[in-house]
C-alpha atoms as an extended CHARMM CRD file, in Angstrom:
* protein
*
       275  EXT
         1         1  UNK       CA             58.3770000000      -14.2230000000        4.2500000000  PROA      1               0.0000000000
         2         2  UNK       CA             57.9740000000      -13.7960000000        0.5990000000  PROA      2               0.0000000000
         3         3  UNK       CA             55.1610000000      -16.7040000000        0.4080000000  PROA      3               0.0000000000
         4         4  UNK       CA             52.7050000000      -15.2810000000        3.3250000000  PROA      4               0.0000000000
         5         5  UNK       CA             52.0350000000      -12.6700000000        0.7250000000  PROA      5               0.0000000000
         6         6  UNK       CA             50.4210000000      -14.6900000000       -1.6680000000  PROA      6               0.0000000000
         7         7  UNK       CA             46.3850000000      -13.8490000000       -3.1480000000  PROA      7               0.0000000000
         8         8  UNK       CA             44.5490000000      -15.0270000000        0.1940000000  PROA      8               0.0000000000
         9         9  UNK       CA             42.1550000000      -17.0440000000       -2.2220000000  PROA      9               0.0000000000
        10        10  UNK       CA             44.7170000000      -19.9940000000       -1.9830000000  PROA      10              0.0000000000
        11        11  UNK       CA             42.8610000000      -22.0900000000        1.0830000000  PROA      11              0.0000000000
        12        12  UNK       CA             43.7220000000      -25.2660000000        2.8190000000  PROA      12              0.0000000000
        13        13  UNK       CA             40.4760000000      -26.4300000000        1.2080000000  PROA      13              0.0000000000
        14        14  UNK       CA             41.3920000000      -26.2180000000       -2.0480000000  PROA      14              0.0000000000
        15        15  UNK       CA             45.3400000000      -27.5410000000       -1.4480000000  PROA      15              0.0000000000
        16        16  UNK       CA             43.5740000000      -30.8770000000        0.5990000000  PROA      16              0.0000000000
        17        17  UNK       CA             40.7750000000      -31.3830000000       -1.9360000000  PROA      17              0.0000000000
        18        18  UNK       CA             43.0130000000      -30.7750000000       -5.3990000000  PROA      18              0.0000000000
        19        19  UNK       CA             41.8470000000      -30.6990000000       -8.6980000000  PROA      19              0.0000000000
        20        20  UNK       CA             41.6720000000      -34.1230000000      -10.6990000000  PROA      20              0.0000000000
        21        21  UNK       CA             41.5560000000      -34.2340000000      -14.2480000000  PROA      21              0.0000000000
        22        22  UNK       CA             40.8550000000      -36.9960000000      -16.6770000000  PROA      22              0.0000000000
        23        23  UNK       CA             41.9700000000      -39.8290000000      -14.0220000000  PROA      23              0.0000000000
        24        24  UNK       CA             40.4470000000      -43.1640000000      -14.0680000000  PROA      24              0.0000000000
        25        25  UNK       CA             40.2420000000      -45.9070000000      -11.5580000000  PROA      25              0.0000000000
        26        26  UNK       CA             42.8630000000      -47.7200000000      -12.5120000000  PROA      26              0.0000000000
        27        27  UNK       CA             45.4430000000      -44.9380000000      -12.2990000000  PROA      27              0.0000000000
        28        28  UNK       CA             48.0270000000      -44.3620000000      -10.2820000000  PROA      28              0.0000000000
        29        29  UNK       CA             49.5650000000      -41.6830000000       -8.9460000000  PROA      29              0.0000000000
        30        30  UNK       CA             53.3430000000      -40.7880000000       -9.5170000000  PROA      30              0.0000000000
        31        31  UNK       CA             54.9420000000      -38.2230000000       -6.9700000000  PROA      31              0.0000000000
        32        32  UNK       CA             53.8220000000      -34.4480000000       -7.2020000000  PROA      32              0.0000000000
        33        33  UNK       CA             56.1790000000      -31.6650000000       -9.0890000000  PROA      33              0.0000000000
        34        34  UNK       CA             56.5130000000      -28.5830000000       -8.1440000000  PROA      34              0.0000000000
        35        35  UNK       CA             56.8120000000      -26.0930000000      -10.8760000000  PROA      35              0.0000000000
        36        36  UNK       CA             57.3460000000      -22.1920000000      -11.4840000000  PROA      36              0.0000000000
        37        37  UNK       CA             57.2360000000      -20.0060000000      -14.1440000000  PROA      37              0.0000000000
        38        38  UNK       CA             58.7000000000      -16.2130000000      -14.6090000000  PROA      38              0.0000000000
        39        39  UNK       CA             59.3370000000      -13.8040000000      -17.1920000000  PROA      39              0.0000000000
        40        40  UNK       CA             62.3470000000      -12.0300000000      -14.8990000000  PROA      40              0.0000000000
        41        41  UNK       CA             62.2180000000       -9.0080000000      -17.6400000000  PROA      41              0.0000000000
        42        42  UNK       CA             66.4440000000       -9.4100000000      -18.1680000000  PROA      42              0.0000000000
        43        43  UNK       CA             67.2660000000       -9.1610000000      -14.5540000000  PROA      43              0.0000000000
        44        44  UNK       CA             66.2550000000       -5.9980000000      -14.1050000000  PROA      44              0.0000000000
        45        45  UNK       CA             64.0600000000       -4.5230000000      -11.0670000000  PROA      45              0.0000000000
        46        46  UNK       CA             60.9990000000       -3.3390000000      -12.6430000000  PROA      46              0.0000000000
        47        47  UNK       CA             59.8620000000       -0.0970000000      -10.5800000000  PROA      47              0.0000000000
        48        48  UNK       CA             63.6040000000        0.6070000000       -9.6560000000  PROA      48              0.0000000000
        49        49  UNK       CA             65.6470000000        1.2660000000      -12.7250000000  PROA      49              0.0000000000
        50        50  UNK       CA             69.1650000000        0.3140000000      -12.5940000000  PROA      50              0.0000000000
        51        51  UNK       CA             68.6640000000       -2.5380000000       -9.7050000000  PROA      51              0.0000000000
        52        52  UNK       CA             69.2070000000       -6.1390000000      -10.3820000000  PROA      52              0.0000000000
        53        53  UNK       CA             66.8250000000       -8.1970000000       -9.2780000000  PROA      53              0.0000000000
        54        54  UNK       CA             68.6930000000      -11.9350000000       -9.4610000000  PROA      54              0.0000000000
        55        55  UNK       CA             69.1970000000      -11.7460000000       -5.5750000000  PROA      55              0.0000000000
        56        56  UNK       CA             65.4640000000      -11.5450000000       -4.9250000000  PROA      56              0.0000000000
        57        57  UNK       CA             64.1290000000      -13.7970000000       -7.5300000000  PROA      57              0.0000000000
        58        58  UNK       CA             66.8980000000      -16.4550000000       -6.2110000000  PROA      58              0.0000000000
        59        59  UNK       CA             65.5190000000      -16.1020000000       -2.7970000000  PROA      59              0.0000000000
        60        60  UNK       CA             62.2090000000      -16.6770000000       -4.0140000000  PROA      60              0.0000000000
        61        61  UNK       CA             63.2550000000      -19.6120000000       -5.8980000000  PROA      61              0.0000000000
        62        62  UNK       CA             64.5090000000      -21.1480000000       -2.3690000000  PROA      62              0.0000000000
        63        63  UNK       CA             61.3250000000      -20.5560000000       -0.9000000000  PROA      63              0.0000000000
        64        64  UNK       CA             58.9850000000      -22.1570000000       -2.9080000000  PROA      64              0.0000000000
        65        65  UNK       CA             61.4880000000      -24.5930000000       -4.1620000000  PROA      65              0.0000000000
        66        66  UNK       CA             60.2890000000      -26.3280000000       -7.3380000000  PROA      66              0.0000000000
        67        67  UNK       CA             61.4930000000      -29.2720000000       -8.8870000000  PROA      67              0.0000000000
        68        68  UNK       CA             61.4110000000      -27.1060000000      -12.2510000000  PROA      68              0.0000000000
        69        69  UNK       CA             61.5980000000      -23.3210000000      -13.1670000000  PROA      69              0.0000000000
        70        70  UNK       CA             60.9210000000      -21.8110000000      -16.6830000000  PROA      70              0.0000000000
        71        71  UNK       CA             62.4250000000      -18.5000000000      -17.4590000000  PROA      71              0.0000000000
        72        72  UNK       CA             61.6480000000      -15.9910000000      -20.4820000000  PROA      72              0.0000000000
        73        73  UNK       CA             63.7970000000      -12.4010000000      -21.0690000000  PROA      73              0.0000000000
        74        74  UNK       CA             66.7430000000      -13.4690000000      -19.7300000000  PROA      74              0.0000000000
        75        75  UNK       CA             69.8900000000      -11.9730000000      -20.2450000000  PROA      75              0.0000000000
        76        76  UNK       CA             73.7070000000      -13.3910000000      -20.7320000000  PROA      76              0.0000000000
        77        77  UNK       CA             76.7620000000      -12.0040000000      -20.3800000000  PROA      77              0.0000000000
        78        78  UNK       CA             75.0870000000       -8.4690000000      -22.2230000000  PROA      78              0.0000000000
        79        79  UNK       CA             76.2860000000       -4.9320000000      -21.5050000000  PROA      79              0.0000000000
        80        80  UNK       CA             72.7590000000       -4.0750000000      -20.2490000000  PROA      80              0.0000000000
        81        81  UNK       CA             73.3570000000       -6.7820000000      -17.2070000000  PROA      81              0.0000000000
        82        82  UNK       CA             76.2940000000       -5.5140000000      -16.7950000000  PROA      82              0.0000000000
        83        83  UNK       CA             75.5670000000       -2.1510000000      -16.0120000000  PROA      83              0.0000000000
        84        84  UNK       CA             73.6000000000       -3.6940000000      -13.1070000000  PROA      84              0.0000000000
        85        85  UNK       CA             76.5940000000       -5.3020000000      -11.6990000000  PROA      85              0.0000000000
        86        86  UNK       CA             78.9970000000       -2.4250000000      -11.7040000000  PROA      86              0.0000000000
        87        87  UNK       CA             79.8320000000       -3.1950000000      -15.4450000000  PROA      87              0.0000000000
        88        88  UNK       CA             80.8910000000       -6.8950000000      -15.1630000000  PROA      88              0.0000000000
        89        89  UNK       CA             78.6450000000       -9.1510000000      -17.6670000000  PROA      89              0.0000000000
        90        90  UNK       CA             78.3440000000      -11.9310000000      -16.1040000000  PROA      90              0.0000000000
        91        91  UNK       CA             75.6820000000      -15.4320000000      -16.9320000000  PROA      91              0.0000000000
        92        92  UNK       CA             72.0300000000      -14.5500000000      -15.0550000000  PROA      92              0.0000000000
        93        93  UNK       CA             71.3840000000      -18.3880000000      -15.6170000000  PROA      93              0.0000000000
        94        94  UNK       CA             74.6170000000      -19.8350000000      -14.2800000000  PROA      94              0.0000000000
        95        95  UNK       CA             74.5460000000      -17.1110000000      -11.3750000000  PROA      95              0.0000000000
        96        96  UNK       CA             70.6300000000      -18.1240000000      -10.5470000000  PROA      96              0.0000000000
        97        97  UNK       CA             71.4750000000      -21.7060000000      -11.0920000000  PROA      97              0.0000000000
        98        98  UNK       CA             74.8850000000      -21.6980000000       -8.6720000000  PROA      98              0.0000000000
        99        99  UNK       CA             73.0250000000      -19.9840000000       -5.9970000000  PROA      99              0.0000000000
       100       100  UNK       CA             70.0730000000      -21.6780000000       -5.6040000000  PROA      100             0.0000000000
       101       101  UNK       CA             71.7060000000      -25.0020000000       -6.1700000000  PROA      101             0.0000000000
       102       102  UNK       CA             70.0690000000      -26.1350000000       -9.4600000000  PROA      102             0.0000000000
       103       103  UNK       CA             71.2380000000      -27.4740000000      -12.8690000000  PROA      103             0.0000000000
       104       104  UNK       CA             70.4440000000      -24.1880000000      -15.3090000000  PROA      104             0.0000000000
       105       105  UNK       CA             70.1190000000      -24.5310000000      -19.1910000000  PROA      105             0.0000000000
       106       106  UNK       CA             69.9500000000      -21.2350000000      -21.4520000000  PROA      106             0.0000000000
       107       107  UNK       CA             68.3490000000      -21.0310000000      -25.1660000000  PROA      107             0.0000000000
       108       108  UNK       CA             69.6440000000      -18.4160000000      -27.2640000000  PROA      108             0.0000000000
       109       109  UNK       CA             66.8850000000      -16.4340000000      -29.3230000000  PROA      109             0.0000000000
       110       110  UNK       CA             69.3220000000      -13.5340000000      -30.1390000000  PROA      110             0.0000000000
       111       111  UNK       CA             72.4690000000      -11.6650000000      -29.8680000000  PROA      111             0.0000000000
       112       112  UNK       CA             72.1910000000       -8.5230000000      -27.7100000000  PROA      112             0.0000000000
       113       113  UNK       CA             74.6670000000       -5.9040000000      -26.5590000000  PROA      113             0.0000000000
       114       114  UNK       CA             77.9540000000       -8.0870000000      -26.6590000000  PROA      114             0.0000000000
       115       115  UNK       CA             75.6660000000      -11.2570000000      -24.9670000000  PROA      115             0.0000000000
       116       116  UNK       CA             73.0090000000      -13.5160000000      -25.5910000000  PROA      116             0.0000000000
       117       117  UNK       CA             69.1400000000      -12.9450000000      -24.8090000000  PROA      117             0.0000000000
       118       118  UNK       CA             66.0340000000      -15.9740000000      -24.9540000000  PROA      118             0.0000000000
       119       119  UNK       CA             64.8040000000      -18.0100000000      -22.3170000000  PROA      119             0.0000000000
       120       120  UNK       CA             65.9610000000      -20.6240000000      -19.4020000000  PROA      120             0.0000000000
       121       121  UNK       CA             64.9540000000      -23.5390000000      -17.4030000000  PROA      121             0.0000000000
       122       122  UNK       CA             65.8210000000      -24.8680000000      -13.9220000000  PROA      122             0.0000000000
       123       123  UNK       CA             65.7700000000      -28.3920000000      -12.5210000000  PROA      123             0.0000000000
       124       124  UNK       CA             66.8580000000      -30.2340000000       -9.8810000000  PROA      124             0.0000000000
       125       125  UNK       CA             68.9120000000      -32.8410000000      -11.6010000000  PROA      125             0.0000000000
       126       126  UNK       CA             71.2510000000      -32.4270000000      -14.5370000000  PROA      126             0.0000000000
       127       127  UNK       CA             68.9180000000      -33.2430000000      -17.8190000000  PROA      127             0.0000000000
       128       128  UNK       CA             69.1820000000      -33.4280000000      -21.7090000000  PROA      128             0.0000000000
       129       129  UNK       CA             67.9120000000      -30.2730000000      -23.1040000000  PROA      129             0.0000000000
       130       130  UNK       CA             66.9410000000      -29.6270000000      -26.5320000000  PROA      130             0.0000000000
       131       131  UNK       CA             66.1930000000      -25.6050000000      -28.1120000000  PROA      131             0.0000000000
       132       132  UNK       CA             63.8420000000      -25.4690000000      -31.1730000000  PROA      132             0.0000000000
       133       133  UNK       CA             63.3730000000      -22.1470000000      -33.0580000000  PROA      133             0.0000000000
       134       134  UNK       CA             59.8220000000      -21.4470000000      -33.5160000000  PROA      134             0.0000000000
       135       135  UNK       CA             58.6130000000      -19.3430000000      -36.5860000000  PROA      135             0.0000000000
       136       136  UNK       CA             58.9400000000      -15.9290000000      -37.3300000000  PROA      136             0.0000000000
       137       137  UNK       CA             56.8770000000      -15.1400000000      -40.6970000000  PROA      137             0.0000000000
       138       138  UNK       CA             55.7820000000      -11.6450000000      -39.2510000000  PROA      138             0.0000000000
       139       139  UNK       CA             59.7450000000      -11.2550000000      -38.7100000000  PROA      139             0.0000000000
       140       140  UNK       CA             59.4100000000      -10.4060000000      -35.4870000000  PROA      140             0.0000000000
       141       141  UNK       CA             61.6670000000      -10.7180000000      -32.7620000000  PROA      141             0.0000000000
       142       142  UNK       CA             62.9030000000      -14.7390000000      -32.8550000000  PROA      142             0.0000000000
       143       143  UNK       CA             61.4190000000      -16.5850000000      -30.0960000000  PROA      143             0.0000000000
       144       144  UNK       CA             62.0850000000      -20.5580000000      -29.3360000000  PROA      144             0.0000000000
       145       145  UNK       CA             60.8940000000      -23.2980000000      -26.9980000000  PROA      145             0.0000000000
       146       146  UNK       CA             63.4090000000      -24.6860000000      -24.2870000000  PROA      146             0.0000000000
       147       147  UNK       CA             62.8830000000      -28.4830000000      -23.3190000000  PROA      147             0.0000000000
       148       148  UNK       CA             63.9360000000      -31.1840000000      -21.1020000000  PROA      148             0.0000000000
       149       149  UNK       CA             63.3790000000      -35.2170000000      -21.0800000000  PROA      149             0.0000000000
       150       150  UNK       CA             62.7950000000      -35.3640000000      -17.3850000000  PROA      150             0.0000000000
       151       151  UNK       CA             60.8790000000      -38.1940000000      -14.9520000000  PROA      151             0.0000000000
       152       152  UNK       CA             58.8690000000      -38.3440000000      -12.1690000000  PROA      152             0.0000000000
       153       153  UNK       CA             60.5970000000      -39.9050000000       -8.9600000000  PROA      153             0.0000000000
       154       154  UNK       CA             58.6820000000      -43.2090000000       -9.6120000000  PROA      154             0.0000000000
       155       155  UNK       CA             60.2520000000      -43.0830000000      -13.1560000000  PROA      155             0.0000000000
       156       156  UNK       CA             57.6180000000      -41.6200000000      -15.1780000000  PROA      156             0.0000000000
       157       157  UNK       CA             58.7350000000      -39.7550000000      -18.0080000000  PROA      157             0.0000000000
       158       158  UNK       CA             57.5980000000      -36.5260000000      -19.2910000000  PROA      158             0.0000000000
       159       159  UNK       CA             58.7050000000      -33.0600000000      -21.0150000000  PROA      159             0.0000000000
       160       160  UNK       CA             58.6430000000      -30.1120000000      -19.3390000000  PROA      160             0.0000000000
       161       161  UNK       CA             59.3100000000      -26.8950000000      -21.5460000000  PROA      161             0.0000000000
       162       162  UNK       CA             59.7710000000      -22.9470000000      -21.1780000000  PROA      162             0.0000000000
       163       163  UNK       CA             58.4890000000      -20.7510000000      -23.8360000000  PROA      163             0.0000000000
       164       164  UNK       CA             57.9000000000      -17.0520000000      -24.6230000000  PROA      164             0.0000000000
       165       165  UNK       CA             55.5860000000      -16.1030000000      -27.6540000000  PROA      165             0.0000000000
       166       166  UNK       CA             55.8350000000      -13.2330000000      -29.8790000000  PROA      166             0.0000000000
       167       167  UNK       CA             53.6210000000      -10.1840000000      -28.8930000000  PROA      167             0.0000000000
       168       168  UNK       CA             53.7600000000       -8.1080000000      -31.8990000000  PROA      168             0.0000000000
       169       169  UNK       CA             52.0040000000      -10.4620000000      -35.1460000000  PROA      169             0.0000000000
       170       170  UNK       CA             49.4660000000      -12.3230000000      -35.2160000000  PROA      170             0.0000000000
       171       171  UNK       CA             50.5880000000      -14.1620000000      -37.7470000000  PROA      171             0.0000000000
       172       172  UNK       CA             53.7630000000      -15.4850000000      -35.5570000000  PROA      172             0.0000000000
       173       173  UNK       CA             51.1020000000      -15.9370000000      -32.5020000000  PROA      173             0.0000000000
       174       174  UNK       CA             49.4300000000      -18.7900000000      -34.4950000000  PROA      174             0.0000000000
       175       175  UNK       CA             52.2370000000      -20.0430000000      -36.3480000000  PROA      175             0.0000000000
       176       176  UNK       CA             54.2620000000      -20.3390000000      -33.2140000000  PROA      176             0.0000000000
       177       177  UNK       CA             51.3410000000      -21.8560000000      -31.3660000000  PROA      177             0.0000000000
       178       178  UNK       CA             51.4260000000      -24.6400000000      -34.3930000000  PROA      178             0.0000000000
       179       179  UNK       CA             54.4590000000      -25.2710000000      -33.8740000000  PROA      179             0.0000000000
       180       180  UNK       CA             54.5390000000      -26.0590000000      -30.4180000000  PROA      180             0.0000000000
       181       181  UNK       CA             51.7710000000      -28.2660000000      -30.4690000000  PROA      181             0.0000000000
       182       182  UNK       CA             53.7600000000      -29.9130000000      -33.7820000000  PROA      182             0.0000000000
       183       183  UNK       CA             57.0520000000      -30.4170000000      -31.5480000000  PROA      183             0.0000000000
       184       184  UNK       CA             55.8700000000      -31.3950000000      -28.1270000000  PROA      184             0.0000000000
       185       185  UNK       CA             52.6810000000      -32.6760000000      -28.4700000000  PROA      185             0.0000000000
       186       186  UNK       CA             54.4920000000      -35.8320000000      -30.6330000000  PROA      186             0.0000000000
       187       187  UNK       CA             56.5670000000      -36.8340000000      -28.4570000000  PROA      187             0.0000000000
       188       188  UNK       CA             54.2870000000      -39.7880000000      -26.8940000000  PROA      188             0.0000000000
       189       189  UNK       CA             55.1440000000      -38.1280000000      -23.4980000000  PROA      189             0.0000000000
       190       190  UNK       CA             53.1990000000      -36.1120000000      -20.5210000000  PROA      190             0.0000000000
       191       191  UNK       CA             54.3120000000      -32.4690000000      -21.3310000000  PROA      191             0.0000000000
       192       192  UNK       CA             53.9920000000      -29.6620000000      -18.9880000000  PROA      192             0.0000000000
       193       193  UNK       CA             54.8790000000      -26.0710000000      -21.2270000000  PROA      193             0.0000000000
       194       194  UNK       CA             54.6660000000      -23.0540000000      -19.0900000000  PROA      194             0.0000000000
       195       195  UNK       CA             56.1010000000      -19.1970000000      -19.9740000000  PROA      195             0.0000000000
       196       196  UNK       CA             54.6010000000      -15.8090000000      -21.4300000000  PROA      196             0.0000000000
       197       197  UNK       CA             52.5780000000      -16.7090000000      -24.0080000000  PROA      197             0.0000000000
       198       198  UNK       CA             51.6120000000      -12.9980000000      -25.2520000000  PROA      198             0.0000000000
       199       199  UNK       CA             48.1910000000      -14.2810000000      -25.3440000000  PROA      199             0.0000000000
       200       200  UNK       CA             45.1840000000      -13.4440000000      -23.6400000000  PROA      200             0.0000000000
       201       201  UNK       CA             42.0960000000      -16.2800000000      -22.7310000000  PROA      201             0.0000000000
       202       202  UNK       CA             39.7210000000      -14.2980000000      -24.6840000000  PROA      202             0.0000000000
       203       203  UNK       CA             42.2000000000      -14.6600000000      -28.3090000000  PROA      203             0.0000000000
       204       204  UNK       CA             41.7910000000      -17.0930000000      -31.1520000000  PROA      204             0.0000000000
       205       205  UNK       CA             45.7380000000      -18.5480000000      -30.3280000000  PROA      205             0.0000000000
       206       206  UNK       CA             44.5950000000      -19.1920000000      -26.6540000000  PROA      206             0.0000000000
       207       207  UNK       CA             41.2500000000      -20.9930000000      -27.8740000000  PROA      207             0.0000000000
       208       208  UNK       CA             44.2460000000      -23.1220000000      -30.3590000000  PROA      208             0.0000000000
       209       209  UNK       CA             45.9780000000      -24.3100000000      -27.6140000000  PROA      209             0.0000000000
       210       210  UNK       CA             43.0170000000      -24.7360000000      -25.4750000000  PROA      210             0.0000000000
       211       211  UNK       CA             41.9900000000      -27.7080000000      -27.9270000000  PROA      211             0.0000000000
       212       212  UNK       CA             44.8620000000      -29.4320000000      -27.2730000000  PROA      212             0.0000000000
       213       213  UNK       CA             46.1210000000      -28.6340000000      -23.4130000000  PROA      213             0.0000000000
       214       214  UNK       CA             44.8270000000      -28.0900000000      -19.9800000000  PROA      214             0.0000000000
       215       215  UNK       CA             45.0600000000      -24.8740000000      -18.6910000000  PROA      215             0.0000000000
       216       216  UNK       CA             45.9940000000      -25.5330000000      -15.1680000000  PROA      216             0.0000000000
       217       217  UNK       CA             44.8890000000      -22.4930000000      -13.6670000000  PROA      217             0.0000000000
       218       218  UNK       CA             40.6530000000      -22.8090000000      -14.9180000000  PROA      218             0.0000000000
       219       219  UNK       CA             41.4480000000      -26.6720000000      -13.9780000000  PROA      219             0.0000000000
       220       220  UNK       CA             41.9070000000      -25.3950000000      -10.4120000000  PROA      220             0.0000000000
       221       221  UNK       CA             40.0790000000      -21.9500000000      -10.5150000000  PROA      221             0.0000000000
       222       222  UNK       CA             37.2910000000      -20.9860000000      -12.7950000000  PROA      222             0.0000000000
       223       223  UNK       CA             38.5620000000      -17.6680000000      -12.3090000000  PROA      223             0.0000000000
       224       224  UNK       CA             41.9060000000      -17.6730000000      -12.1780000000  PROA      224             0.0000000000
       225       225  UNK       CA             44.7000000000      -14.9110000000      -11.1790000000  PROA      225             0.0000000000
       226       226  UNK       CA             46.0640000000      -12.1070000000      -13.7500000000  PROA      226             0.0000000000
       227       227  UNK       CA             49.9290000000      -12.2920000000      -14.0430000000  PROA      227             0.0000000000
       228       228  UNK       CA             50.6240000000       -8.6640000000      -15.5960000000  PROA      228             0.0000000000
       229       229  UNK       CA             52.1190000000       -6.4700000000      -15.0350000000  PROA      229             0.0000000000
       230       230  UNK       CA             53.1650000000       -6.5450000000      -11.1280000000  PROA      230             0.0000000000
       231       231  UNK       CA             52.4080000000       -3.2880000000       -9.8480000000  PROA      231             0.0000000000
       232       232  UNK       CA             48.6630000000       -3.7080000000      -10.9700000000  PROA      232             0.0000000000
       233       233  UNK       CA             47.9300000000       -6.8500000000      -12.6530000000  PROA      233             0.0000000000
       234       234  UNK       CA             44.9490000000       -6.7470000000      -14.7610000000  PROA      234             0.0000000000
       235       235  UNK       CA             45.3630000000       -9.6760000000      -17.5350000000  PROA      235             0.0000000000
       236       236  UNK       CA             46.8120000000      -13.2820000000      -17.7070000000  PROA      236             0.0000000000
       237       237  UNK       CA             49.2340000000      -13.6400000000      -20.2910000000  PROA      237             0.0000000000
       238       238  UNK       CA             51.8580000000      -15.9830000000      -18.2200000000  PROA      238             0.0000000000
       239       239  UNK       CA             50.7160000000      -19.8830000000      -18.4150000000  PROA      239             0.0000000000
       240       240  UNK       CA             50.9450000000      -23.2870000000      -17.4480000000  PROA      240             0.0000000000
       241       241  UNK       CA             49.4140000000      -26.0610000000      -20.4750000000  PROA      241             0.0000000000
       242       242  UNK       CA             49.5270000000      -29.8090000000      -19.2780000000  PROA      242             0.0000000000
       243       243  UNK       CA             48.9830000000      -32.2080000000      -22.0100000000  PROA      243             0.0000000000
       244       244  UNK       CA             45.3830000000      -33.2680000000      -22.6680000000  PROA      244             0.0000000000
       245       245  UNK       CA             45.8950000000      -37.0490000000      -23.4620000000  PROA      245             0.0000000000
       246       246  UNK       CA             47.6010000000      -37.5060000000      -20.0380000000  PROA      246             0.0000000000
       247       247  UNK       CA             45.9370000000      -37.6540000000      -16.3250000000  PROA      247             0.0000000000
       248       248  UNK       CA             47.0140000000      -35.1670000000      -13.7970000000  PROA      248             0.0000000000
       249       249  UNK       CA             46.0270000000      -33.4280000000      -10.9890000000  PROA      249             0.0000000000
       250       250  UNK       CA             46.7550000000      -29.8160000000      -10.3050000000  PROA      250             0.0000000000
       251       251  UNK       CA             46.6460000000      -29.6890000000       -6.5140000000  PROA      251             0.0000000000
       252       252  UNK       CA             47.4770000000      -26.0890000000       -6.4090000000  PROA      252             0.0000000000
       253       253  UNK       CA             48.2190000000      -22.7730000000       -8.6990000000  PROA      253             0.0000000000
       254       254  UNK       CA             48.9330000000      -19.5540000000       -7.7140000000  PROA      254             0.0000000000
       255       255  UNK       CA             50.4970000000      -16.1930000000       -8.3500000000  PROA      255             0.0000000000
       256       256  UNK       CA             53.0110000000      -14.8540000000       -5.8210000000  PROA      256             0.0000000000
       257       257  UNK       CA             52.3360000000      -10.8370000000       -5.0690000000  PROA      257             0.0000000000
       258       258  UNK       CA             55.9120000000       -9.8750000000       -5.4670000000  PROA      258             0.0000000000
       259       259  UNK       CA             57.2350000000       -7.3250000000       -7.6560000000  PROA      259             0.0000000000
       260       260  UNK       CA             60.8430000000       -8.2050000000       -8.9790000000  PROA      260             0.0000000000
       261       261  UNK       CA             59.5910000000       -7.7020000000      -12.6250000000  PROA      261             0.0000000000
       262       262  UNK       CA             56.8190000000       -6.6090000000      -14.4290000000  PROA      262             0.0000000000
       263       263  UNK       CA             55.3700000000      -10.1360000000      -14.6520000000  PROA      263             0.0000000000
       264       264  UNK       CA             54.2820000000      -12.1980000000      -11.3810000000  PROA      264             0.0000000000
       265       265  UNK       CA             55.3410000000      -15.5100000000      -11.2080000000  PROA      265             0.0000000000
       266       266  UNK       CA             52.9900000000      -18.3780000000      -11.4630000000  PROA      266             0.0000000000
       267       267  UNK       CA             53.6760000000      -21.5330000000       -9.2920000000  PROA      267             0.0000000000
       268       268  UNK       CA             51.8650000000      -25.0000000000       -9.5160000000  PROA      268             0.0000000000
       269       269  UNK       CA             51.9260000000      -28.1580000000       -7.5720000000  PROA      269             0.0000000000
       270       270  UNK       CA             50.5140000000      -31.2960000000      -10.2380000000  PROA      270             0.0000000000
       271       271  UNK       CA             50.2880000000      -35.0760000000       -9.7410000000  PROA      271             0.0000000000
       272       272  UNK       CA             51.3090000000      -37.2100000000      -13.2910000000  PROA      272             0.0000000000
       273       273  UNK       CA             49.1420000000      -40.6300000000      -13.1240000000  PROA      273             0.0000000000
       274       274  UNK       CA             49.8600000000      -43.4230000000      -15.2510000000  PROA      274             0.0000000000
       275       275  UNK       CA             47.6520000000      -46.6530000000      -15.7240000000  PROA      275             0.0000000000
């Protein structure tokens, strides 16, 4: 089973005792989310050119099966998925989405080979979804943040986004960090933003967002996991924020040691509290 290979550092210990952040006595806890986060790297098998790997990464999805998924390089109806499905373009979102037997919603950050390339989220329930473009002044490639207006099962509402953040300027690394703090971060809602953020822990754009989120893997691990690249990870550029005004608990993160692209996928378990 694709979960009993996980990092052995995930214990029973640390899933019973959990992680609790900013929560006061008079909180009170709303139901626990489940929530994932990949960089699939277009639907391509990383160490196996010419394989798709939507199959493996929907099977995956099953077995963990979060209440939310965020996806970065994903490819739509392009020629490049196509040539991994005997030439027949076809939607890696609606595909993912109609097999695993979620609601899938697909941002646009630019045209590529006859199709559409950006970033994706999964949920359990349909939801309203909103796409901002985020700033290029390095003109880089364009990169965007995918969002939905989502609750809890008690009916507490929050945000949870997908993002992937320019690699190649610095100068779009801090202006797109801006600008995500500028467009969720005002929405007088719990947000939860995960994706490939390009950024290391040890770079002035991760200390930027530090200020105003919770990084939900050194809530739960003062060391936490690397997330690239699969086949020997040796950094963490793959993340999960939770908004610092609000009170949550992260019960659980880990990486999952499978190799279906050149990123690992990141997987959390978080309580939302509200007074």
């Amino acid at each position: 089973m694709i979960l009993e290979i996980m990092n052995n550092r995930i214990t029973l210990l640390f899933i019973a005792a959990g992680i609790l952040i900013g929560i006061n006595s008079g909180a009170h806890a709303q139901d626990s989310l489940t929530v994932m986060s990949y960089n699939i790297m277009h639907g391509e098998q990383p160490y196996d050119g010419g394989e798709g790997n939507l199959d493996d990464i929907a099977a995956l999805i099953d077995e963990v099966n979060p209440d939310f998924v965020a996806l970065q390089e994903v490819d739509e109806m392009t020629g490049r998925i196509a040539a991994l499905n005997n030439g027949q373009p076809f939607s890696f979102i609606d595909s993912l989405a109609k097999v695993t037997g979620m609601k899938g919603y697909f941002g646009q950050t630019i045209d590529f080979e006859g199709g559409a390339y950006g970033i994706g989220l999964l949920t359990r329930t349909a939801l309203e979804f909103h796409k901002i473009a985020l700033p290029n002044p390095g003109d880089g490639e364009p990169r965007a943040v995918l969002f939905v207006q989502a609750e809890t099962s008690d009916g507490q509402p929050f945000i949870f986004a997908s993002t992937h953040l320019d690699f190649q300027f610095a100068e779009n690394q801090k202006a797109q960090v801006e600008k995500v703090n500028e467009v969720l971060l005002t929405k007088d809602q719990p947000v939860i933003i995960a994706g490939d953020f390009n950024l290391t822990p040890d770079t002035d754009y991760y200390q930027i967002l530090q200020e105003k989120w919770i990084d939900a893997a050194i809530a739960f691990d003062e060391n936490p996991e690397p997330t690239f690249p699969a086949n020997g990870p040796n950094r963490r550029i793959d993340y999960l924020f939770l908004s610092k005004q609000d009170q949550w608990e992260v019960i659980n993160i880990h990486t999952v040691d499978v190799q279906f692209s050149d990123h690992i996928p990141l997987v959390a378990k978080v309580v939302l509290y509200s007074d």
